[in-house]
N, C-alpha and C positions, 0 to 999 in steps of 0.2 A: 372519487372516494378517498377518504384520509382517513387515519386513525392515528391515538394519542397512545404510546407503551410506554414502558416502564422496563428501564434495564440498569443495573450499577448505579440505582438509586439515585437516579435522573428521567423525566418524564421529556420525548419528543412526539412532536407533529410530524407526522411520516406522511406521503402519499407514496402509488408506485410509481418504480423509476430514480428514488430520491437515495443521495448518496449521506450517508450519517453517518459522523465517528464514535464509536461509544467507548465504554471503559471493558477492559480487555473481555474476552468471550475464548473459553476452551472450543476451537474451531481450526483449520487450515486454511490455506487460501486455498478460496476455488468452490468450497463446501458450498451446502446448504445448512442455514440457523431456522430452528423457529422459533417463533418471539408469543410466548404465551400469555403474557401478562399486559393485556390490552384492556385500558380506563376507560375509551369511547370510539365509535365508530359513526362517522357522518358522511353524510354524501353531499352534494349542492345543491337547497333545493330542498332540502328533507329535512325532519328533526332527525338529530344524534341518538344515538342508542347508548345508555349510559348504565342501563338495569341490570343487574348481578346475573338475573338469568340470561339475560341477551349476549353476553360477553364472557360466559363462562367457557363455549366452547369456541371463540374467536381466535384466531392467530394469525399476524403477519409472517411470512415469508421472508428472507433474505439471504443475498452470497455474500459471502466474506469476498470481500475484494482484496484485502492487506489487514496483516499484523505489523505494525507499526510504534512508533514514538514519537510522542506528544514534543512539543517543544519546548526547550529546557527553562524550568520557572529558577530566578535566583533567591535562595532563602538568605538573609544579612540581617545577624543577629546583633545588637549593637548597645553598651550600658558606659553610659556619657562618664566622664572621669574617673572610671576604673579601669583603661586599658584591658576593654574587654569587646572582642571584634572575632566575630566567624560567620565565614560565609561557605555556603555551600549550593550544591543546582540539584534540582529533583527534572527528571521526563517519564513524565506517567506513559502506559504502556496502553496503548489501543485496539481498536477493531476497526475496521473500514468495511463499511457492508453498503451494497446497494439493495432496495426494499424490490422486492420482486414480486410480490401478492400481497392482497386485503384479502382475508376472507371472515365473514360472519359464523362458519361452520366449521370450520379448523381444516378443511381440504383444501389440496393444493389445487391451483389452477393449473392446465391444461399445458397451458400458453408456455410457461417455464418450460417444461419438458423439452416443447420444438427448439426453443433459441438454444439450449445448452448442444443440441446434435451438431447444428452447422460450422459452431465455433470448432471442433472434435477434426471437422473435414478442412476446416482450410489449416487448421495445423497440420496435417498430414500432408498439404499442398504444399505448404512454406518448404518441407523436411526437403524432398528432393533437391531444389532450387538450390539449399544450399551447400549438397553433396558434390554439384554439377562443377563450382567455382575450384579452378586449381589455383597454386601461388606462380607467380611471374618466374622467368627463369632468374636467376642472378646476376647481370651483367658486370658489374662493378668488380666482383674475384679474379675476371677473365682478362681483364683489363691492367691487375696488378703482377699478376704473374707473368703477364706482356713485358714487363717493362724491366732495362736490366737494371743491377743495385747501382746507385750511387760509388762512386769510390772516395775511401777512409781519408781524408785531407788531415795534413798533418798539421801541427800546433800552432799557433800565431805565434810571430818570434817578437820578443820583447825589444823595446827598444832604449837604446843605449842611452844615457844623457850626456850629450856631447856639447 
């Protein structure tokens, strides 16, 4: 199943599973967005659903994966023999979302729920593991306070020109 939406005034071909960048979205990482403004919904195999009433209450699903930045466009402004020369960078500000549900009816699937719990529990595994790890003792201090100081060696004696 795919569907075609409509976000920051650019239209993509989504399926689920699929990772899209769009233009920024009030969200965190981690969330869940839903995406309201869906133009068609097809399956493989089937005619597309396109009719204003079939898609009035559709909506895809998605997690923000990352708030991000676009990579840096250069803008070079340039007016030939008038010594007239500026440059400057723009990086548009993004969204990184993985699509996580199609649905025809605007309900979430099921599916979502279970995957979000186990990620919860192996976090909670990692935590110990890393409380377990201590630091090395310091050998190298042990070793300088060993040793006794050098003695102050007096000046080089200059030499005469004979």
């Amino acid at each position: 199943m795919f569907a075609i939406i409509k976000t920051g005034g650019k239209q993509y071909k989504v399926a689920e599973n699929d990772v899209i960048k769009v233009e920024k979205l009030a969200a965190e990482a981690g969330s869940t967005v839903t995406l309201d403004d869906v133009l068609m919904i097809g399956e493989s195999g089937k005619a597309a659903k396109t009719a204003s009433a079939d898609l009035s209450r559709a909506a895809v699903l998605a997690e923000v994966l990352d708030q991000s930045r676009a990579d840096k466009i250069i803008v070079f402004k340039k007016k030939r023999r008038h010594n007239y020369r500026r440059k400057a960078g723009h990086r548009q500000h993004q969204t990184v979302l993985r699509i996580t549900g199609i649905s025809a009816t605007g309900t979430k699937p099921k599916a979502a729920a279970r995957k979000a719990a186990p990620r919860k529990e192996a976090d909670k595994a990692a935590e110990p593991k890393a409380e377990e790890k201590k630091a090395a003792p310091k050998k190298a201090a042990a070793k300088t306070e060993a040793r006794p100081k050098a003695k102050a060696k007096a000046p080089a004696r200059k030499k005469t020109g004979e």
